[in-house]
C-alpha positions in Angstrom: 5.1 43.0 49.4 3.5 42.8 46.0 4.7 40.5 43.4 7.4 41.8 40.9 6.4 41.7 37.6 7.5 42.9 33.8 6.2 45.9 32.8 3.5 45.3 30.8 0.0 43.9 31.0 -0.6 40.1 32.0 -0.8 37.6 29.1 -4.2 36.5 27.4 -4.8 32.8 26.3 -0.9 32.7 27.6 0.3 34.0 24.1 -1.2 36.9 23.1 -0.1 40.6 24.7 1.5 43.9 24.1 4.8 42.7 23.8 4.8 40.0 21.3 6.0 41.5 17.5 3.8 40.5 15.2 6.7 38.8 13.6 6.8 35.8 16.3 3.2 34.9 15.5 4.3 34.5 12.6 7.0 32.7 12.5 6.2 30.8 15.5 2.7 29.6 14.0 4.0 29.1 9.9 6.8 26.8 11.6 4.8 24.9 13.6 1.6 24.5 11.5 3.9 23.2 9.0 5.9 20.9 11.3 2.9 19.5 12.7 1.1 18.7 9.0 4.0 17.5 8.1 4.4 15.1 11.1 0.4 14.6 11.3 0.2 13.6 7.3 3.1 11.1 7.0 1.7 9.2 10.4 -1.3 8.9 9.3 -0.6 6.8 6.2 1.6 4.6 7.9 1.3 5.1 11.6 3.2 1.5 12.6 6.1 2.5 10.9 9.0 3.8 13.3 10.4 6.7 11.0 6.3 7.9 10.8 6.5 7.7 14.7 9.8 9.4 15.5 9.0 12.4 12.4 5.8 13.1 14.2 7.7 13.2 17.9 10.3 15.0 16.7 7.9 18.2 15.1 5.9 17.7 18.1 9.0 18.3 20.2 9.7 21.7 18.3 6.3 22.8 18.4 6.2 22.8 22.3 9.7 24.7 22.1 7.7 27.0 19.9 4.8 27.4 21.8 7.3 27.7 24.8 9.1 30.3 23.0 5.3 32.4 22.3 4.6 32.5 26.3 8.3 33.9 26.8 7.1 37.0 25.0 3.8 36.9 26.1 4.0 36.4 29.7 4.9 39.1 32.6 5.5 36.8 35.3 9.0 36.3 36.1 8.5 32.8 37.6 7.0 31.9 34.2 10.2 32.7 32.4 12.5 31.3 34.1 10.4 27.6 34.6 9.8 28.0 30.4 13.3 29.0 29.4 14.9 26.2 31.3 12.8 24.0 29.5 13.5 25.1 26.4 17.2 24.9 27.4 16.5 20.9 27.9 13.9 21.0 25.0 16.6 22.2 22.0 19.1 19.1 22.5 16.7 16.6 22.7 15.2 17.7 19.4 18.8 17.6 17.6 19.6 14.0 19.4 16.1 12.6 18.3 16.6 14.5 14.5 20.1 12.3 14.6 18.0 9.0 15.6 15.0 9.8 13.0 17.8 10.0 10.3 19.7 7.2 11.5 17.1 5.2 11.4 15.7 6.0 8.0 19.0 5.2 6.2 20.2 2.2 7.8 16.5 1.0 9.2 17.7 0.2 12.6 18.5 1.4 16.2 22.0 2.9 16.3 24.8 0.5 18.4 24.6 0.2 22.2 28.1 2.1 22.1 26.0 5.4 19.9 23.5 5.5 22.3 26.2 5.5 25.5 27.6 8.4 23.9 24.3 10.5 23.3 23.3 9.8 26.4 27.1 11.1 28.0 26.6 14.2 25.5 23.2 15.0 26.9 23.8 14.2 31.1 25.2 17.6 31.9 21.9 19.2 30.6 20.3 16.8 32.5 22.4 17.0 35.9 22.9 21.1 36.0 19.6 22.2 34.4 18.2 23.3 37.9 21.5 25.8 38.6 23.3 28.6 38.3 24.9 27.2 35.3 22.0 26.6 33.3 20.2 29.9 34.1 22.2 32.9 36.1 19.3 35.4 36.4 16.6 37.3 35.3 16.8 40.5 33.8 13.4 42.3 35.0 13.3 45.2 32.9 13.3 42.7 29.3 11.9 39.9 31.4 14.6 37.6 30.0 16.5 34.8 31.4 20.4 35.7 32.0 22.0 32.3 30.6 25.1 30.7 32.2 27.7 28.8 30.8 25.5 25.5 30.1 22.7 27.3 28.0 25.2 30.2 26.0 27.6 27.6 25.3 27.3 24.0 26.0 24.3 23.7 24.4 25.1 24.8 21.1 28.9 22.3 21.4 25.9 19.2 21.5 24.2 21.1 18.1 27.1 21.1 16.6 28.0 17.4 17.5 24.8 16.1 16.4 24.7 18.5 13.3 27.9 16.9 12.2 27.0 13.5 12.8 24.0 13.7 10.7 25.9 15.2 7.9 29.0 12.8 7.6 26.1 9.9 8.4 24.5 11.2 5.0 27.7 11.8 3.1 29.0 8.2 3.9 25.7 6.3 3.7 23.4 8.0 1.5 26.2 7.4 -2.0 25.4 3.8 -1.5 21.6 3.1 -1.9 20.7 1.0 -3.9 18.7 2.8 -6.3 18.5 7.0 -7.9 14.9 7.5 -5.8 16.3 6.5 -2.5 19.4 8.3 -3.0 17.1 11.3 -4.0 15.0 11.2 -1.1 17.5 10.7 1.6 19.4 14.0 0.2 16.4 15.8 0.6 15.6 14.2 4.1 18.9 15.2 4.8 19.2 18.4 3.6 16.0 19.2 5.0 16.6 18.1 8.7 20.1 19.7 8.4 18.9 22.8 7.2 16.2 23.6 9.8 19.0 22.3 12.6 21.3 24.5 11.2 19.0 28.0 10.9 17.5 27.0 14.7 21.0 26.9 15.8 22.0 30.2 14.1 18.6 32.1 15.3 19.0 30.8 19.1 23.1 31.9 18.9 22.4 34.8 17.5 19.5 35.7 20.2 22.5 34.5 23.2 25.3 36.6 21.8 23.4 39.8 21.1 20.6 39.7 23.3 18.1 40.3 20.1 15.9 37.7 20.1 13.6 39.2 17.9 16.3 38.8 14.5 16.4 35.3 16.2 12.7 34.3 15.0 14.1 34.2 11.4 15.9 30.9 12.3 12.9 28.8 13.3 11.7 29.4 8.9 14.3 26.5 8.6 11.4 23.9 9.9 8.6 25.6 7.4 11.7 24.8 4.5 12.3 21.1 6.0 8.5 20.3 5.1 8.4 21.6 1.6 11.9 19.3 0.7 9.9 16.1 2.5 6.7 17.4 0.6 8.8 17.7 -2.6 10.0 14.2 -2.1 6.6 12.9 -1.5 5.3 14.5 -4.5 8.2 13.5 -6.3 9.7 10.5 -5.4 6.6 8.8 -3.7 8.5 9.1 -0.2 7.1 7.4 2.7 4.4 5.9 0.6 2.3 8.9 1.4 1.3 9.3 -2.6 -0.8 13.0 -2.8 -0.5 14.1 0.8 3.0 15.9 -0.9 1.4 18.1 -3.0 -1.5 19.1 -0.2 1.4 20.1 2.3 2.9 21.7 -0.6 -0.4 24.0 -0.8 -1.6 24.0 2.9 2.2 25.9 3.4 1.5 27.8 0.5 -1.5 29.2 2.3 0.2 29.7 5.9 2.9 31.7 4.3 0.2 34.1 2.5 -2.8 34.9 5.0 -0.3 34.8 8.2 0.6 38.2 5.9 -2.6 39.9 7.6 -1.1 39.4 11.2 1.6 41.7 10.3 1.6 45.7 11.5 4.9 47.1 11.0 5.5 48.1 6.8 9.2 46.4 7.6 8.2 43.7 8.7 5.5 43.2 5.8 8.3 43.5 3.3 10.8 41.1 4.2 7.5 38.5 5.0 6.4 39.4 1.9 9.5 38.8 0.2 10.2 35.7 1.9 6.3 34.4 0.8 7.4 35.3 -3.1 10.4 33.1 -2.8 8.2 30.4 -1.3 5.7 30.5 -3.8 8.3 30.7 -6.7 9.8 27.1 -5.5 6.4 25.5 -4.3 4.9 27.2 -7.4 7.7 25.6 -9.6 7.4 22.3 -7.6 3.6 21.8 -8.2 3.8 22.5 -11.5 6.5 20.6 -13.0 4.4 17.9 -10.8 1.6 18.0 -12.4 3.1 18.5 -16.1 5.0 15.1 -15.0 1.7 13.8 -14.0 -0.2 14.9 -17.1 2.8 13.3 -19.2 2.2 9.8 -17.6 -1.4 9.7 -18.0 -1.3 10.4 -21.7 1.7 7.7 -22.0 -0.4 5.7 -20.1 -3.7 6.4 -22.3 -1.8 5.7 -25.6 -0.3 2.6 -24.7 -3.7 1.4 -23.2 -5.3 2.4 -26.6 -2.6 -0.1 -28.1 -2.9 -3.1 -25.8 -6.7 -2.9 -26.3 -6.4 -3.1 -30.4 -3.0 -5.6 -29.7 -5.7 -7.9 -27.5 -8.6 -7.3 -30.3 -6.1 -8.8 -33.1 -5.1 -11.4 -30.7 -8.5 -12.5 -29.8 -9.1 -12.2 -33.3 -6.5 -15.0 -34.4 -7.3 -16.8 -31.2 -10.8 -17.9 -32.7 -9.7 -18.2 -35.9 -7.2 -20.5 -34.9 -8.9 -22.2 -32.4 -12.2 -22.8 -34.9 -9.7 -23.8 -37.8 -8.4 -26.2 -35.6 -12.0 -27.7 -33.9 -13.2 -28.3 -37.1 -10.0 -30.2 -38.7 -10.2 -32.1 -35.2 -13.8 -32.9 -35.4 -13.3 -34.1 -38.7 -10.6 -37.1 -37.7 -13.0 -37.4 -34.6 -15.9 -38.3 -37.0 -13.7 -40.6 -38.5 -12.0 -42.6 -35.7 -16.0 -43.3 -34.7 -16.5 -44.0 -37.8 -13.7 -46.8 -37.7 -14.4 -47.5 -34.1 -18.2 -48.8 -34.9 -16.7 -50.7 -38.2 -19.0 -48.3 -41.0 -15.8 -49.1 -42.7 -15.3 -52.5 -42.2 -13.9 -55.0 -39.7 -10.7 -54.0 -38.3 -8.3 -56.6 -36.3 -7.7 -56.2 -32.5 -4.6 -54.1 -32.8 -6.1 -52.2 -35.4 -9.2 -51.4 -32.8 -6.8 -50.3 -30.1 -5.2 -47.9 -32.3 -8.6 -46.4 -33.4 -9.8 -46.1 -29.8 -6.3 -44.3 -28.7 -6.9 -41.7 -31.0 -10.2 -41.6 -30.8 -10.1 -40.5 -26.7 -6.9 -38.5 -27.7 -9.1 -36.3 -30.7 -11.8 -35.9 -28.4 -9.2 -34.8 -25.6 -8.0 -32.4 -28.3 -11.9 -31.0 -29.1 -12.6 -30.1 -25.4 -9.2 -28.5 -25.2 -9.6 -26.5 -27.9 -13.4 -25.8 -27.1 -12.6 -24.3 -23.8 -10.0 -21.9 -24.9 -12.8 -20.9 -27.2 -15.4 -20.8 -24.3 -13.2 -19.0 -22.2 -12.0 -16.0 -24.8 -16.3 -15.4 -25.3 -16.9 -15.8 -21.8 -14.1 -12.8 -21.3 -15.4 -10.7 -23.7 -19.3 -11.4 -22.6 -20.4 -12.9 -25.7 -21.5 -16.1 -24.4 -25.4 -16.9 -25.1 -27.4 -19.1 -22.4 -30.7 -20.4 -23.4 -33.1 -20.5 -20.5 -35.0 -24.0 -20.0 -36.1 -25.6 -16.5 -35.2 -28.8 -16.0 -34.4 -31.5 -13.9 -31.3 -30.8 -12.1 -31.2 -34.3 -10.1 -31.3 -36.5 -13.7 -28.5 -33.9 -15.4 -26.4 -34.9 -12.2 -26.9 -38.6 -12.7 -26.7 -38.7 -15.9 -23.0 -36.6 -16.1 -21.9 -39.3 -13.5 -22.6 -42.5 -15.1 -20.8 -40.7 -18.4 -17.8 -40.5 -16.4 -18.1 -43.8 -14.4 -16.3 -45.5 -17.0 -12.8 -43.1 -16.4 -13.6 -43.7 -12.9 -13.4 -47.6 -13.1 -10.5 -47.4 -15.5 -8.5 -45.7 -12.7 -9.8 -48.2 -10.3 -11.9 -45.3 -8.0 -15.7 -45.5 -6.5 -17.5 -43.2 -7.9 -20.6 -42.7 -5.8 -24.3 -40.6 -6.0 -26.1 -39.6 -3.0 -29.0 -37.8 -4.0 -31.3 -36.4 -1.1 -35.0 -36.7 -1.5 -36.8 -33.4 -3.1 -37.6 -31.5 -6.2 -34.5 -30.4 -8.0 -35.7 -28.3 -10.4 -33.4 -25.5 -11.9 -33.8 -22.7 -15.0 -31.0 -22.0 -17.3 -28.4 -23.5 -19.9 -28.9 -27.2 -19.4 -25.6 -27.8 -21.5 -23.7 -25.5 -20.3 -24.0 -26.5 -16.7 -24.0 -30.3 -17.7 -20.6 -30.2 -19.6 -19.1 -27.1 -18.6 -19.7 -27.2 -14.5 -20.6 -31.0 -13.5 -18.6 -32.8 -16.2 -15.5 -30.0 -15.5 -15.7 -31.3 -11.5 -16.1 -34.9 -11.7 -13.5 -34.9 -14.1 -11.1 -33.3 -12.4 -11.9 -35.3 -9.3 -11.2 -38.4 -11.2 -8.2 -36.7 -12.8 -6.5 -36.1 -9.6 -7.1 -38.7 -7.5 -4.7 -41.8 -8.3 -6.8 -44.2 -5.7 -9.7 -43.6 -3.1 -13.0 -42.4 -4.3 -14.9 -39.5 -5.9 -18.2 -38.9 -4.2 -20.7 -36.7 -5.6 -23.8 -35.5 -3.5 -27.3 -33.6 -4.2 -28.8 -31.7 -1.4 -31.4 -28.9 -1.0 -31.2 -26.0 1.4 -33.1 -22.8 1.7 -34.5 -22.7 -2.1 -31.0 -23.6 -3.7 -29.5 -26.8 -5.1 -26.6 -28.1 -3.6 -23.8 -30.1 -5.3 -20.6 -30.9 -4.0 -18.0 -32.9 -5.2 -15.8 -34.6 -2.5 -12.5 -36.6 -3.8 -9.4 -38.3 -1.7 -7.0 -36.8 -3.7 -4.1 -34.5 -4.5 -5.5 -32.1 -2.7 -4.9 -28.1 -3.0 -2.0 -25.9 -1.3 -2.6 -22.7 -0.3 -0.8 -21.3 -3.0 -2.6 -23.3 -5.3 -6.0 -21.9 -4.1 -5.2 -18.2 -5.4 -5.1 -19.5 -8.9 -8.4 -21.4 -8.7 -10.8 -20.1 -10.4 -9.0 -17.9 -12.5 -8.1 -17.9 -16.1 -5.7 -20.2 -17.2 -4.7 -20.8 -13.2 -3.3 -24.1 -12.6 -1.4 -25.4 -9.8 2.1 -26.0 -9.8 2.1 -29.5 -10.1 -1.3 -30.3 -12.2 0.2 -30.7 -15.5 2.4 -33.6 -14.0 -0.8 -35.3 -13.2 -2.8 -34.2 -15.7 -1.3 -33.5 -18.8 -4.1 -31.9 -20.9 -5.0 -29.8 -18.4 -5.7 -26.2 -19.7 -6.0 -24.1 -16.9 -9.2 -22.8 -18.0 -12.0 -25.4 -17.0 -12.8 -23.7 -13.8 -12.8 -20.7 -15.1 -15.4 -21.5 -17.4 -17.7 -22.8 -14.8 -17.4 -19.9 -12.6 -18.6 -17.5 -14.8 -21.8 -20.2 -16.3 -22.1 -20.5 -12.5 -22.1 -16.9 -11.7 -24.3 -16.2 -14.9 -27.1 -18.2 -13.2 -26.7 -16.1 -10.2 -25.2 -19.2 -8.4 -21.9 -19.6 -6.3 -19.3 -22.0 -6.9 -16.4 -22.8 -4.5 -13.5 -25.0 -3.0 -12.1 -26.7 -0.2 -9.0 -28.3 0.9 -7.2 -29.3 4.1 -3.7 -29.4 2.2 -1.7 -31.4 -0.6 -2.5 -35.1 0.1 -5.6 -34.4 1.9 -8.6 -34.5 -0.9 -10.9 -31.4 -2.1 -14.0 -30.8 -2.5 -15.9 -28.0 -4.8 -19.7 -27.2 -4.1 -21.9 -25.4 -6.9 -25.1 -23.7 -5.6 -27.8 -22.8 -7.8 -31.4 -21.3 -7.2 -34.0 -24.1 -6.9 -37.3 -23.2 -8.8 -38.5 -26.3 -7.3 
């Protein structure tokens, strides 16, 4: 007995054949290219994120409905039908449950209660229990090679649409009023609106199809999912939803485009006009979208532009006063310096014992105030790269010694070993023999000595593969990890250093980082933790 079939030819690629309107290419393929960029775009920026993951199963969900819904017209084979249609019967609720789970869980980010899930799951069980029967799926009507639906697919299914429809509504009308801020308000309504219009026109379509039989009026339903993307890409362009940034106004355009060539897949003049009417109305509101965008856009860069211009002149004037002030100040402070020495070595005359205290006291105090002042100065040239390094080679070992027996005495004073260990070799090293004296070894092995209130400060000389090696090791304060973002940086100072050291500016390591790096060198710390001691290592190319 030959096989019954519907009476046309077999299907090609499983989509493609005589009886498939032109319009349910292309409705079928605009609402699922666009549910699938959507979904594809929004995962991709953030594809850990659980509303990223559920978006992207739920549009895959209504694409294999769509691509379901394609072979329904395509195919001739009975079996086909009735295997497809009762999948799609199972396929439709699921997509409305998981839309009510993807909104849930983007307001309130969390899973819904145990006792919400119960519930779904009871709403969805008959589906589930009488899909295989009589009550899902009655018949097949031959001649239309269409399914006749029972009780289960013509009515219960569209009672859980409506459920879930509802839910998803009153969800947004209590929750979304109480965000915390206008954007997030703004792009759950959208979210909202979105999701409940395309549930809304997929209901009406698929109702329509049941009750009258004309499934074809149906297809204008599934446009609902191409108007869901534009609202998330709006709120992407927007409102910078789902962190996605310029992927908005691409879905914007990439829709755009489906909408206008899908035009040449159309034969019938009717069907051409209310496409083509539907396509103007799209590219009015994506056309308004984009540009009000992009004026926005244009609006903040100018904003943005004119009040760089400003903080660049604002920073000029500053730096500006900054030297002035700061050179004013050096000189006034080199002055009393001059003459505390002065006093200090007796050019003007003998002074008693507490008079010679005094002198010294301010004399460590002025110089503390010069070296202050002279690396805020150091460090505003340094920033704006008019610092000068004179290029000399010289004996790196001897600049390390000597810096170390200056500072021996604060070492003593605090009661702290200060130790050398120099390893045998050539140290010999091109560049600003001041600079790296006073501004990189003194700056270390003064701050070693600064923060350590008792061990010892070590400071060592080694060679390895053409480069000069110093490190400075102390057992002291030590350095947080917190602390070690700031290093380095200008005026970065950990929390604590000004309780230890007072006249600490922030800027010292700073300013040897860039001499350092200006001597194509590296400089760099270490630190186990607060208690724990540090040390910082400066390398520097060896030209002997």
């Amino acid at each position: 007995m030959p096989e019954l079939l519907c009476p046309w030819e077999a299907s090609e690629f499983f989509i493609f054949s005589s009886n498939v309107p032109a319009l349910i290419h292309y409705s079928h393929w605009v609402a699922t290219v666009s549910a699938l960029g959507m979904g594809l775009f929004i995962f991709a920026h953030n594809p850990k994120g659980f509303v990223p993951r559920l978006i992207l199963l739920f549009v895959s969900l209504f694409s294999v409905w769509a691509m379901l819904d394609v072979m329904l017209w395509a195919t001739n084979r009975p079996d086909t039908v009735m295997f497809s249609w009762s999948l799609q019967v199972l396929i439709e609720p699921l997509t409305y449950a998981l839309a009510f789970y993807l909104f849930y869980l983007y307001l309130y980010k969390q899973w819904p209660s145990f006792r919400t899930n119960v519930l779904i799951f009871i709403l969805l069980l008959p589906l589930l229990v009488f899909l295989p029967t009589t009550l899902n799926l009655e018949a097949l009507s031959l001649s239309a090679c269409e399914a006749i639906e029972g009780p289960l697919a013509k009515y219960y299914t569209y009672i859980v649409h409506t459920i879930l429809v509802l839910a998803i509504a009153v969800m947004g009308a209590r929750k979304i009023p109480g965000l915390p801020t206008r954007r997030e308000r703004l792009v759950a309504l959208f979210f909202g609106l979105g999701l409940v219009t395309f549930l809304l026109s997929f209901t009406s379509g698929n109702i329509m199809g049941s009750f009258t039989d004309d499934w074809t009026l149906s297809q204008y339903g599934l446009f609902g999912m191409p108007v869901f993307a534009a609202l998330i890409a709006y709120s992407i362009v927007q409102f910078k939803a789902f962190n996605a940034k310029v992927i908005g106004a691409q879905m914007l355009v990439i829709i755009l485009a489906i909408a206008v060539i899908s035009l040449v897949t159309l034969q019938e003049i009717t069907s051409v006009r209310v496409v083509a009417a539907l396509t103007f109305v799209l590219v009015c509101a994506l056309g308004y979208i984009l540009v009000k965008s992009v004026k926005r856009e244009v609006a903040q860069r100018e904003h943005i532009e004119k009040l760089a211009g400003e903080l660049e002149q604002t920073n000029k004037r500053q730096e500006g006063l900054l030297h002035f002030i700061g050179h004013e100040v050096k000189g006034f402070l080199t002055k009393d310096q001059g003459a505390f020495a002065a006093l200090s070595e007796g050019d003007a005359g003998h002074l008693d014992a507490p008079a010679q205290i005094f002198v010294k006291q301010a004399l460590a105090q002025t110089r503390e105030g010069v070296q202050s002042v002279t690396d805020l100065l150091q460090a505003s040239n340094q920033k704006s790269g008019t610092v000068t390094y004179k290029k000399e080679t010289f004996d790196f070992k001897a600049l390390v010694a000597e810096t170390v027996e200056k500072l021996r005495p604060s070492a003593e004073k605090k009661g702290l070993s200060l130790t050398l260990k120099v390893a045998d070799g050539m140290y010999a090293v091109t560049g600003d023999k001041e600079k790296l004296g006073d501004n990189v070894l003194r700056n270390l092995i003064d701050n070693a000595i600064n923060y350590t209130p008792q061990g010892s400060v070590e400071v060592s000389l080694t060679k390895r593969d053409g480069k000069a090696i110093v490190a400075v090791k102390d057992t002291g304060v030590g350095i947080s990890d917190e602390d070690k973002a700031h290093l380095f940086t200008e005026g970065g100072k950990g929390k604590d250093s000004n309780k230890i050291n007072v006249h600490s500016t922030g800027y010292g390591l700073f300013i040897a980082k860039g001499i350092v790096e200006a001597h194509q060198g590296t400089i760099s710390a270490s630190s186990e933790g607060p208690g724990k001691g540090s040390t910082f290592i400066v390398e520097l190319p060896s030209v002997a």
